[in-house]
C-alpha positions in Angstrom: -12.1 -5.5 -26.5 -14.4 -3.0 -24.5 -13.8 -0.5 -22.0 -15.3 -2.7 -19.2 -13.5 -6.2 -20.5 -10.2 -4.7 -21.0 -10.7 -3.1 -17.4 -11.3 -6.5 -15.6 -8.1 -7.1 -16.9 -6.2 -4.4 -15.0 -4.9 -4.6 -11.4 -7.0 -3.2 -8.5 -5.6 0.0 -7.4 -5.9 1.1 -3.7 -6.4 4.8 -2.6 -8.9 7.7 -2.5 -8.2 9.8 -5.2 -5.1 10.1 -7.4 -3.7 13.2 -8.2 -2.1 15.1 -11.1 0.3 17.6 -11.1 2.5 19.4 -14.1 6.0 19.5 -14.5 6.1 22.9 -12.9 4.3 21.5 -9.7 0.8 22.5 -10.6 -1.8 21.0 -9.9 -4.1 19.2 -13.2 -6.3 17.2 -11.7 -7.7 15.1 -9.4 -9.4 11.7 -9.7 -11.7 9.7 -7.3 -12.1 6.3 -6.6 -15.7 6.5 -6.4 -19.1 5.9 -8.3 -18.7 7.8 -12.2 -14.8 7.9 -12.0 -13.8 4.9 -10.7 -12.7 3.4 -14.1 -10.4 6.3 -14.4 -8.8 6.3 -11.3 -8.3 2.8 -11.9 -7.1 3.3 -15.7 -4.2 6.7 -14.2 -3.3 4.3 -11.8 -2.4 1.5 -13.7 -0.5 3.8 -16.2 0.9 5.7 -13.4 2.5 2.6 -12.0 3.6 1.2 -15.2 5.1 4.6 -16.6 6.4 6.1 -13.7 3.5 9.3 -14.6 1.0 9.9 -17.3 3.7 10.3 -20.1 2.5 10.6 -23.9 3.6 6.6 -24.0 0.9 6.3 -21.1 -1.3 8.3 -22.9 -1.4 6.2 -25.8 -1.9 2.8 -23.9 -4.5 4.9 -21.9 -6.7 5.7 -24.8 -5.9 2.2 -26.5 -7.8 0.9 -23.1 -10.5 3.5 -23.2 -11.6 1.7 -26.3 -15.0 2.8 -27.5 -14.7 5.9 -25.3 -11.7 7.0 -27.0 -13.9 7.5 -30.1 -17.0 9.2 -28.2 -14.3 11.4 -27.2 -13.2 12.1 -30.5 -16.4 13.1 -31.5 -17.4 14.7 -28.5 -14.4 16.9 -26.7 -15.0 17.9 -23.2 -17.5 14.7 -22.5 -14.7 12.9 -21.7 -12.1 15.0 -19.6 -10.1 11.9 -18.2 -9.5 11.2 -22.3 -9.4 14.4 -23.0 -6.5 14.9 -21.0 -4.7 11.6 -22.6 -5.1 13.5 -26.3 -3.5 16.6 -24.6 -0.3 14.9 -23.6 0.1 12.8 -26.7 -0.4 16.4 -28.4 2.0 18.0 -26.2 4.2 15.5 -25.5 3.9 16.3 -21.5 4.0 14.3 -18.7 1.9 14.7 -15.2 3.3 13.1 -12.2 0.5 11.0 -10.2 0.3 10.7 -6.7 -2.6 7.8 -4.8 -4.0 9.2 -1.8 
């Protein structure tokens, strides 16, 4: 199934933006709901819900949902930073706590 298919298929999430800290507190990253990263913010936000954070079992789903972007990612680091940051805590095995806003 494609990225936009299997994201029909995901619950609307409410909020802004969605942010992402480490487990030290840090700040990762931050994710709007708006025009170019709205699919992301609605992809962390589902995962976030279901896994309690982005943890490396999120990750996995994450990318799984991604679908064909997952592979432009692979062949393209840094055009993706939303996957890129999914390979990084399957890699790591880290988990960022999320927070809707």
């Amino acid at each position: 199934m494609s990225f936009a298919d299997t994201q029909k298929t995901l619950p609307e999430a409410s909020g802004t933006r969605l942010h992402l800290t480490d487990a030290a507190g840090a700040d990762v990253a931050v994710i709007d709901n708006a025009p170019g990263t709205a699919g992301s913010f609605r992809v962390y936000a589902y995962l976030a819900e279901k896994y309690g954070g982005i943890t490396p079992a999120a990750a996995a789903e994450g990318l799984v949902i991604y679908a064909e972007h997952t592979d432009d990612a692979r062949l393209h680091p840094g055009k993706h930073p939303n996957i890129d940051r999914l390979f990084a805590l399957q890699a790591t095995g880290a988990t960022h706590a999320a927070t809707l806003a």
